[in-house]
N, CA, C and O atoms as CSV, one atom per row, in Angstrom:
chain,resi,resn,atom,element,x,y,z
A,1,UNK,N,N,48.561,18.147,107.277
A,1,UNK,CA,C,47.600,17.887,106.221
A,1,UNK,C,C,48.331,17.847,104.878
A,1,UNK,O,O,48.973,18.835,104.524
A,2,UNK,N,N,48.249,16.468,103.915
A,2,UNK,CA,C,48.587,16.660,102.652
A,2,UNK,C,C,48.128,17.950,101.758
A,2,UNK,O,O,46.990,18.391,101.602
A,3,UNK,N,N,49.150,18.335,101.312
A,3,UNK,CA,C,48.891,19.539,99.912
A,3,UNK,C,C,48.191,18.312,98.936
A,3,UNK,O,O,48.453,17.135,98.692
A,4,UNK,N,N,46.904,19.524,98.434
A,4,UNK,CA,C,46.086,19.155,97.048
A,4,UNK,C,C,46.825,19.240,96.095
A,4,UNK,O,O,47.356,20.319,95.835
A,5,UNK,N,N,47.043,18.132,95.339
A,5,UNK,CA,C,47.309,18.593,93.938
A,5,UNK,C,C,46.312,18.283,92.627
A,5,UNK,O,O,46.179,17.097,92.326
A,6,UNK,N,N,45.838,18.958,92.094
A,6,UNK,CA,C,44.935,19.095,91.151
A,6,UNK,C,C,45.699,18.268,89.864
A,6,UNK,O,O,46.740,18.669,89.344
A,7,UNK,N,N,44.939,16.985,89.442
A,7,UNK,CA,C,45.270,16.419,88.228
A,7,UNK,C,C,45.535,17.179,87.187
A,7,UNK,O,O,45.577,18.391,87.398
A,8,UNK,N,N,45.772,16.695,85.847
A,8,UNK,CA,C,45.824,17.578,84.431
A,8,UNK,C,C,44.830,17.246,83.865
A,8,UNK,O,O,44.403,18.004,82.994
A,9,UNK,N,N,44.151,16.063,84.145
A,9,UNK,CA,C,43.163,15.865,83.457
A,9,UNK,C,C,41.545,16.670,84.214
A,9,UNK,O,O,40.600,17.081,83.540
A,10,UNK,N,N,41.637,16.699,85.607
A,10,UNK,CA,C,40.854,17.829,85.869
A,10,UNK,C,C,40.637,19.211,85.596
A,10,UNK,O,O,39.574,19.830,85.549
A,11,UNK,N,N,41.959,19.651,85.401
A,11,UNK,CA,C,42.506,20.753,84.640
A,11,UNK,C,C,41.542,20.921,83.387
A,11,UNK,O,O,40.628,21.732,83.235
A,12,UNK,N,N,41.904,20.137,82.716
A,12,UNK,CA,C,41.321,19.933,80.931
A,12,UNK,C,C,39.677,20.385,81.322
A,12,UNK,O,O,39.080,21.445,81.133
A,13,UNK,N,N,39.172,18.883,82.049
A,13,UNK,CA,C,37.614,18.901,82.284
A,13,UNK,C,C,37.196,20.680,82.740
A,13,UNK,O,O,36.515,21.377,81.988
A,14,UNK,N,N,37.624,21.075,83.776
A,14,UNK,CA,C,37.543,22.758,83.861
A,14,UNK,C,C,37.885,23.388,82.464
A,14,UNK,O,O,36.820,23.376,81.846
A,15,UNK,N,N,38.542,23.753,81.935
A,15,UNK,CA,C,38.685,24.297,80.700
A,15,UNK,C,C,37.550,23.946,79.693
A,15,UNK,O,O,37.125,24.763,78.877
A,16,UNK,N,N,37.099,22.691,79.807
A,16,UNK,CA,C,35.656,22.513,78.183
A,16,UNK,C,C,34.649,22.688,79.331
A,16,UNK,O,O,33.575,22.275,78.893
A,17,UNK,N,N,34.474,23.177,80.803
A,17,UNK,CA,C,33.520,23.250,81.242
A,17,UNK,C,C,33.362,24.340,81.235
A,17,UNK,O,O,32.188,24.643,81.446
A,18,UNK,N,N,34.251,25.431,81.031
A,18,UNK,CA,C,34.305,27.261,80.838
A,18,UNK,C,C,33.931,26.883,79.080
A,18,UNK,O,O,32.980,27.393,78.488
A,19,UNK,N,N,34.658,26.145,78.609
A,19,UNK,CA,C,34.582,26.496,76.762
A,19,UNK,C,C,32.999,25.972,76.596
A,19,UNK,O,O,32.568,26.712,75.712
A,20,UNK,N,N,32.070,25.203,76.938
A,20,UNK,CA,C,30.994,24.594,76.681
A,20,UNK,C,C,29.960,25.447,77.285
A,20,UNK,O,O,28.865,25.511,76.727
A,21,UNK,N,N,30.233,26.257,78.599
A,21,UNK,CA,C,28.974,27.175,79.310
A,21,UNK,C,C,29.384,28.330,78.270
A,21,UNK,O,O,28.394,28.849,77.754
A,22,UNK,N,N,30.648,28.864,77.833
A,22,UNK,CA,C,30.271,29.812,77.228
A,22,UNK,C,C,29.378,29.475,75.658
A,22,UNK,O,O,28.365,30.090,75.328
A,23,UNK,N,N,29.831,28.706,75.086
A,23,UNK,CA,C,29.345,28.351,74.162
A,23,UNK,C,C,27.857,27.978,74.084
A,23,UNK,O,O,27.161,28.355,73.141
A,24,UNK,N,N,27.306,27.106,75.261
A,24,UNK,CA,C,26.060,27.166,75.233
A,24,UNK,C,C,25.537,28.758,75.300
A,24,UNK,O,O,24.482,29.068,74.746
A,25,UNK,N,N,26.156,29.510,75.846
A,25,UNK,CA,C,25.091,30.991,76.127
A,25,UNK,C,C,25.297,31.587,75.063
A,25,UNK,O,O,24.462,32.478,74.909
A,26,UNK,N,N,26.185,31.501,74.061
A,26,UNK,CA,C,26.205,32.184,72.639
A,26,UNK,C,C,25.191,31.665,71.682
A,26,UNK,O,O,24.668,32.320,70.781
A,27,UNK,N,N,24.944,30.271,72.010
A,27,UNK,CA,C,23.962,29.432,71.199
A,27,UNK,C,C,22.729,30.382,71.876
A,27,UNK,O,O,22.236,31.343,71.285
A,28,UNK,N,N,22.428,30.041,72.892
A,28,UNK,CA,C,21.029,30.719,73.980
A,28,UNK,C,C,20.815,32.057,72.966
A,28,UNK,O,O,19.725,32.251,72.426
A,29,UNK,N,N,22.001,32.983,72.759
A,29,UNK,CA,C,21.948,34.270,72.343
A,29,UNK,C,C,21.328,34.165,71.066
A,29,UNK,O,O,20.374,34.863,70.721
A,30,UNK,N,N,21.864,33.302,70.373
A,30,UNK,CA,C,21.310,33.361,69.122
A,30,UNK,C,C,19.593,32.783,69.249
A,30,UNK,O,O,18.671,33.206,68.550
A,31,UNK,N,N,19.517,32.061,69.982
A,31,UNK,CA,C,18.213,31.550,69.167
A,31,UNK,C,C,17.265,32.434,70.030
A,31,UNK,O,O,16.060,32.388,69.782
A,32,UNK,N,N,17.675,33.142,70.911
A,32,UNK,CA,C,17.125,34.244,71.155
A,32,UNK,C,C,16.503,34.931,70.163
A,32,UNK,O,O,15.437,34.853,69.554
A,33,UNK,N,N,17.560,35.694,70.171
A,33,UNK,CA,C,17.645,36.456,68.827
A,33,UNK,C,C,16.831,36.264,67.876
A,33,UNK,O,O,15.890,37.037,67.700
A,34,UNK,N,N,17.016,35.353,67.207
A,34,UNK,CA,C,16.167,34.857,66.422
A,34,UNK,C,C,14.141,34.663,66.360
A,34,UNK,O,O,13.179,34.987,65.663
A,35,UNK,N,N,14.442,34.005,67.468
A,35,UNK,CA,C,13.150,34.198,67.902
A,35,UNK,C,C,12.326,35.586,68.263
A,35,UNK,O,O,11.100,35.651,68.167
A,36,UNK,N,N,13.321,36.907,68.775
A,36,UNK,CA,C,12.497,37.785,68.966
A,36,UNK,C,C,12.441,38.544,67.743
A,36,UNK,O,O,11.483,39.308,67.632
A,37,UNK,N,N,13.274,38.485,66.807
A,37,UNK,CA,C,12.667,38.979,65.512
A,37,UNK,C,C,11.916,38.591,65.220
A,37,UNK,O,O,11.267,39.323,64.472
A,38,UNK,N,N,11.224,36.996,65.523
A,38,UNK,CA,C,9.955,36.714,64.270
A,38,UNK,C,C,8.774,36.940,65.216
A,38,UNK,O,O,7.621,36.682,64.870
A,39,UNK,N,N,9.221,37.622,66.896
A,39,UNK,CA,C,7.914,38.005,67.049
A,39,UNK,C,C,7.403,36.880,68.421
A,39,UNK,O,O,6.228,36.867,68.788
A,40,UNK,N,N,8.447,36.001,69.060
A,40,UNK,CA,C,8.000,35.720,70.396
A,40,UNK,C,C,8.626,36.049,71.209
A,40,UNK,O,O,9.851,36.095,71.095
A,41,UNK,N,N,7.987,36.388,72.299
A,41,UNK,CA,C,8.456,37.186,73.508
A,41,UNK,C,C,8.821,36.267,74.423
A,41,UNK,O,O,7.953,35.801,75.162
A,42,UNK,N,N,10.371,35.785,74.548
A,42,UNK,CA,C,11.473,34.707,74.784
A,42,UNK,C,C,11.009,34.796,76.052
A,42,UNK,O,O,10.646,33.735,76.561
A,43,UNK,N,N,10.898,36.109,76.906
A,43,UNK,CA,C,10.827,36.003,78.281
A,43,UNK,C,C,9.432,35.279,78.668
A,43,UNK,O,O,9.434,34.546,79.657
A,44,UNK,N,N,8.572,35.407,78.131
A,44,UNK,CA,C,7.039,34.891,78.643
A,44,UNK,C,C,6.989,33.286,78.459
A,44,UNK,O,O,6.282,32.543,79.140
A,45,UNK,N,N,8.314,32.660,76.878
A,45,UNK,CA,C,8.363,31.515,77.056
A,45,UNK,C,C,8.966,30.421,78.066
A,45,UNK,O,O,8.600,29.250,78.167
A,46,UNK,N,N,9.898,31.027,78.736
A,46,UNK,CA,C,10.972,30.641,79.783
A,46,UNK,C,C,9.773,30.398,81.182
A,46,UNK,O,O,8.814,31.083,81.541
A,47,UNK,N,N,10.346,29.131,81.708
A,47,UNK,CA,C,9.602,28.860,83.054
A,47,UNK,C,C,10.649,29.215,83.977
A,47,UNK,O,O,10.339,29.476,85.139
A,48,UNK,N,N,12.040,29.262,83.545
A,48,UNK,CA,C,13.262,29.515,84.319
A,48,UNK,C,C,13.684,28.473,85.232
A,48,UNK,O,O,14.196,28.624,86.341
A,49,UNK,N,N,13.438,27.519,84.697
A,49,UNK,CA,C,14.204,26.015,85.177
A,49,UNK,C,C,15.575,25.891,84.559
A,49,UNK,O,O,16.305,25.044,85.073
A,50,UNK,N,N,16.105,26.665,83.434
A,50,UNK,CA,C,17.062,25.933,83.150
A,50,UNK,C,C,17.041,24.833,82.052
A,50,UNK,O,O,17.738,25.045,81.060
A,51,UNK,N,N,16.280,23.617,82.117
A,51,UNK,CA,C,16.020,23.155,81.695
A,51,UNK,C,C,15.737,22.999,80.150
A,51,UNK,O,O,15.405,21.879,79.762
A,52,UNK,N,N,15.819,23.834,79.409
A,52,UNK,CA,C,15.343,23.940,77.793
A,52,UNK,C,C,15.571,22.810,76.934
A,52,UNK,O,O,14.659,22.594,76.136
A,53,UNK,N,N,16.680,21.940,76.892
A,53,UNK,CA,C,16.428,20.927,76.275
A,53,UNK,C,C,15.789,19.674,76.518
A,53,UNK,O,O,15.815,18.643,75.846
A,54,UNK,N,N,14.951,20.054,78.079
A,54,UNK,CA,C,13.676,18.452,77.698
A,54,UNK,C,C,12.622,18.764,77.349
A,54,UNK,O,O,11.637,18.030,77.431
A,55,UNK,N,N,12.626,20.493,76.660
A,55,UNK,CA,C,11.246,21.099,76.374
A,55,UNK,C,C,11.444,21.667,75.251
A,55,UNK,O,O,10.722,22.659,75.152
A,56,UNK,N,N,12.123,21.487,74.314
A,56,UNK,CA,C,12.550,21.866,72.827
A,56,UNK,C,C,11.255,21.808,72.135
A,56,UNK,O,O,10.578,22.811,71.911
A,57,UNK,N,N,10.915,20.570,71.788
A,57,UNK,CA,C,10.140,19.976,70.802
A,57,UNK,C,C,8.591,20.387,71.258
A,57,UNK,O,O,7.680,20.493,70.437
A,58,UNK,N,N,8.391,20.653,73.017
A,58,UNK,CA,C,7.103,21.379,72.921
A,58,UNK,C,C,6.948,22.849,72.693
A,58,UNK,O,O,6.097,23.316,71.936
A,59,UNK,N,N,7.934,23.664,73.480
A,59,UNK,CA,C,8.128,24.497,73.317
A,59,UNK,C,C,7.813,25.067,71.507
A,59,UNK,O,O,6.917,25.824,71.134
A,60,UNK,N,N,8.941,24.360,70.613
A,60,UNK,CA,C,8.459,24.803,69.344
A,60,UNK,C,C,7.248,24.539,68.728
A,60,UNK,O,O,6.871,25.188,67.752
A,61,UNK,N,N,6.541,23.539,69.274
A,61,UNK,CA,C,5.158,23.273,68.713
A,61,UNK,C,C,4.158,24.506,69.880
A,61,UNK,O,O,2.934,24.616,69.952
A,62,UNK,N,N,4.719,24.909,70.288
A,62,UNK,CA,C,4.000,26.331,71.218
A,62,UNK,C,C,4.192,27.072,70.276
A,62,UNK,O,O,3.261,27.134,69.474
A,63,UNK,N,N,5.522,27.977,69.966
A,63,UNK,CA,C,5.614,28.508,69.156
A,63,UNK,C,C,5.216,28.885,67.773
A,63,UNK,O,O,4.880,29.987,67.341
A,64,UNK,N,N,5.337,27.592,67.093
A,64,UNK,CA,C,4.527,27.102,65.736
A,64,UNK,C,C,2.811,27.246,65.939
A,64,UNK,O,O,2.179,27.655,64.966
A,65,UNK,N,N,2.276,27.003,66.850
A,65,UNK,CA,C,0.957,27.273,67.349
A,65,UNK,C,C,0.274,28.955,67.257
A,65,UNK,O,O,-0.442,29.658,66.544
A,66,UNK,N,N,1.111,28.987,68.587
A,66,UNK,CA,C,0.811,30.837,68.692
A,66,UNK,C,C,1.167,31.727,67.321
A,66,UNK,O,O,0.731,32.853,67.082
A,67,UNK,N,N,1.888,31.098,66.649
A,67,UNK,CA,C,1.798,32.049,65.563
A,67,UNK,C,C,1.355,31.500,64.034
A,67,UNK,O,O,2.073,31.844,63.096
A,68,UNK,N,N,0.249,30.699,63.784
A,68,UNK,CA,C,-0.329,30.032,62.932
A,68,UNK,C,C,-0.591,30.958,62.463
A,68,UNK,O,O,-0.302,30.774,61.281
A,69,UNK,N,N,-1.043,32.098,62.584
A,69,UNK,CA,C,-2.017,33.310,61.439
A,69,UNK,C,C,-0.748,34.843,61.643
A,69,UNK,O,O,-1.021,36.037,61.519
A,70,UNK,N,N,0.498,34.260,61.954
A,70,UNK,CA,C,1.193,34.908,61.406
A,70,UNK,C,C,2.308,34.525,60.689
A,70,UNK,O,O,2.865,33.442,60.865
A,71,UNK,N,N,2.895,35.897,59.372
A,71,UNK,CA,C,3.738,35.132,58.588
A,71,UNK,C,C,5.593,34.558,59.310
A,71,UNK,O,O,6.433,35.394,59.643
A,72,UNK,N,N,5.691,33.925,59.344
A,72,UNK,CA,C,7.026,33.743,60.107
A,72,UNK,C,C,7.898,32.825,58.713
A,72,UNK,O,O,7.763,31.715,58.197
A,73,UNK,N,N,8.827,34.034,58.503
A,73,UNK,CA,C,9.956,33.368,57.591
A,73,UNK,C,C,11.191,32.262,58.077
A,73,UNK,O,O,11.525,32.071,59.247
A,74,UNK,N,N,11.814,31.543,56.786
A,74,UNK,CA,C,12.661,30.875,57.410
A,74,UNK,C,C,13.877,31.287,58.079
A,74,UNK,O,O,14.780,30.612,58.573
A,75,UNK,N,N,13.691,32.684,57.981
A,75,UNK,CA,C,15.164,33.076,58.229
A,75,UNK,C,C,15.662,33.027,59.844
A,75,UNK,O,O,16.819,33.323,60.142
């Protein structure tokens, strides 16, 4: 049986695929974050698909909704 040899350019693609998952979950962290300071409960919003960016724009109009009669800063 031929020995595998692993390209360099597969190499690379593995490396921004570790640098990009971590980076997405630091992003995740933050807007976490964010969100549970002004007061939504991140876990009740999650359907747990994964999925969050084909549900951005409803999701925040959920958000923006449920909390109409409260004050939510820009911060």
């Amino acid at each position: 049986m031929k020995k595998l040899k692993i390209p360099k350019y597969i190499r690379e693609w593995m490396v921004l695929t570790a640098y990009y998952s971590y980076k997405a979950a630091e992003l995740n962290r933050k807007v976490a974050e964010w969100l549970e300071r002004h007061g939504v409960d991140v876990d009740a919003l999650s359907d747990g698909s994964g999925c969050g960016f084909n549900i951005t724009d409803e999701l925040c109009e959920r958000i923006e909704r449920e909390s109409a009669n409260v004050d939510v800063s820009e911060t």
